[in-house]
N, C-alpha and C positions, 0 to 999 in steps of 0.2 A: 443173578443169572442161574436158570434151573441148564443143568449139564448131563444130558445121557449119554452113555458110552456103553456102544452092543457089540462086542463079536458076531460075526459071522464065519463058523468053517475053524472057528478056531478060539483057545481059552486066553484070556487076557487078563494076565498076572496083574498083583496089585501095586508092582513097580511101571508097568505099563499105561496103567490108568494112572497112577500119581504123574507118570511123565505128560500126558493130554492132556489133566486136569492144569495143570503147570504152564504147558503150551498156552492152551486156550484160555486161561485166565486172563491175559496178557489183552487181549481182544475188548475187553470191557474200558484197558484206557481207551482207547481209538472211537470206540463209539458205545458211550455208557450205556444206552436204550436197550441193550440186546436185551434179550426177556427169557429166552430157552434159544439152546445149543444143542443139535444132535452129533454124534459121533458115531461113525459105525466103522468097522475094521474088518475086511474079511479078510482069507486067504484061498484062493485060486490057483488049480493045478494048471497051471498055463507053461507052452512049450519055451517062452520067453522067460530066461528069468528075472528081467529087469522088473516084469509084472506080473509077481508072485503076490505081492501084497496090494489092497485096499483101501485106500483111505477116502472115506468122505465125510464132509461137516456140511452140515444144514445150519445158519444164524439165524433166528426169528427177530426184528427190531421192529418192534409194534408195527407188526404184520407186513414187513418187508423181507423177504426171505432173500439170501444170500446163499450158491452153494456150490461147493467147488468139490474135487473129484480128483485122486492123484494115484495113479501106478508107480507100486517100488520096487526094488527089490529086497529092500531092507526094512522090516516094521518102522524103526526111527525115522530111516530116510521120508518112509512115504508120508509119516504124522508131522515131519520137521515141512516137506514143502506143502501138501495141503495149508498149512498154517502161514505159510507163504500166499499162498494163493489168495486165500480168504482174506490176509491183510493186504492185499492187492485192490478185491474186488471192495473192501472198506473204504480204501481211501479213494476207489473209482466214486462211490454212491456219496460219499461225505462232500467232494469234490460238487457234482452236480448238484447236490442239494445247493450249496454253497452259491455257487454260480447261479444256481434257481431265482435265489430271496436277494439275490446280491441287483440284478437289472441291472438297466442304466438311465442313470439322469443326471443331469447340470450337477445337482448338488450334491453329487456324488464326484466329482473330479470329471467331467465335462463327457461330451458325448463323442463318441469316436466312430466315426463311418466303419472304419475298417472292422471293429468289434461288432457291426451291426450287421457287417456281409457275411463276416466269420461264424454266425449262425444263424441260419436262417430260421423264421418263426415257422413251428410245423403245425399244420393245420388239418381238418379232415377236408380231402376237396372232392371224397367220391362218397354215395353212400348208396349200398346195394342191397337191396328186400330182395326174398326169395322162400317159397315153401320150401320146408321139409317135410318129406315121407320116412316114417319108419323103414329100418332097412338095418339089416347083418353090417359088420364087420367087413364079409367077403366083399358084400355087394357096392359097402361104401369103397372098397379098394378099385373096383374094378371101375366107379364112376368116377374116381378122380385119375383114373388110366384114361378113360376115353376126354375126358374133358382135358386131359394136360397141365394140371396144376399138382403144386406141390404139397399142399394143404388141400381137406375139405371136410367141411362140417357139415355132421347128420344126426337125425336123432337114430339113438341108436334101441333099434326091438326091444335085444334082450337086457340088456341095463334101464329101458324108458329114461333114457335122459339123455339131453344135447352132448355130443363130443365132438371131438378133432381127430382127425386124422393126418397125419403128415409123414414126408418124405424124410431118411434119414439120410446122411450123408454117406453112410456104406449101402447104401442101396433098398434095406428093410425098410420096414414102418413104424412109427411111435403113435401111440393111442392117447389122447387126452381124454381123462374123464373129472370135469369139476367136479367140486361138490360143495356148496353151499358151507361155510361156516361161521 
């Protein structure tokens, strides 16, 4: 497992990275696949000081990304629950995988109704074509204003290529831009 570990805003000692490198080693029993782990740590002049510190990890496990996101106020605290988190969100994806390849059949310990209604098969049951027109940033915000959606995808001018556009839960907006890898 390749392990980057960045400051941002601030220098991190070489007891600081042995303590992440330590944390996130741990992560490889749980789910061996993982291929590259980033770490990044900033620190933030923020009025609160519960979140002073930074902590985020990106997992890469052939090419499923995992990535979780924690406010400390303590450098430790915030490296100790991200690491939390992240072995959270492990045993969430290990779980479903699990359940994926798992089905149901006879010869499997019999078929259970109840198991069958407990999730339902998800399906595509709409499918919607639509041009797009090149268009700004501003202009894709203002047509997902008039049209009332939370999401809206355009190509975009000055990048030339398809993106997202979406609603954030405080109010702003997040910008998707894929990019082919």
């Amino acid at each position: 497992m390749e392990l980057q570990i960045t400051g941002k805003n601030i220098e991190l000692s070489p007891a600081v990275r042995h303590y992440i490198e330590r944390k996130l080693g741990k992560l490889s029993r749980h789910l061996p696949n993982i291929t590259e782990s980033k770490v990044e740590i900033s620190e933030e002049k923020t009025k609160s000081p519960q979140q002073h510190f930074v902590a985020q990890v990106t997992v890469d496990s052939n090419g499923t990304l995992l990535r979780s996101e924690v406010r400390g106020a303590d450098l430790f605290t915030a490296i100790d629950k991200v690491v939390e988190v992240i072995n959270r969100q492990i045993e969430r994806y290990k779980g479903k995988r699990y359940e994926k390849g798992r089905g149901s059949s006879l010869a499997r310990g019999g078929f259970s109704e109840a198991a069958a209604e407990k999730q339902p098969l998800r399906k595509v049951v709409k499918v919607k074509r639509f041009s797009v027109k090149p268009m700004s940033v501003a202009e894709a915000i203002d047509q997902m204003e008039l049209l009332g959606h939370d999401f809206f995808l355009f190509f975009n001018a000055d990048s030339e290529g398809l993106n997202l556009l979406y609603r954030r839960k405080d109010g702003n907006y997040g910008l998707i831009e894929p990019e082919l890898g």
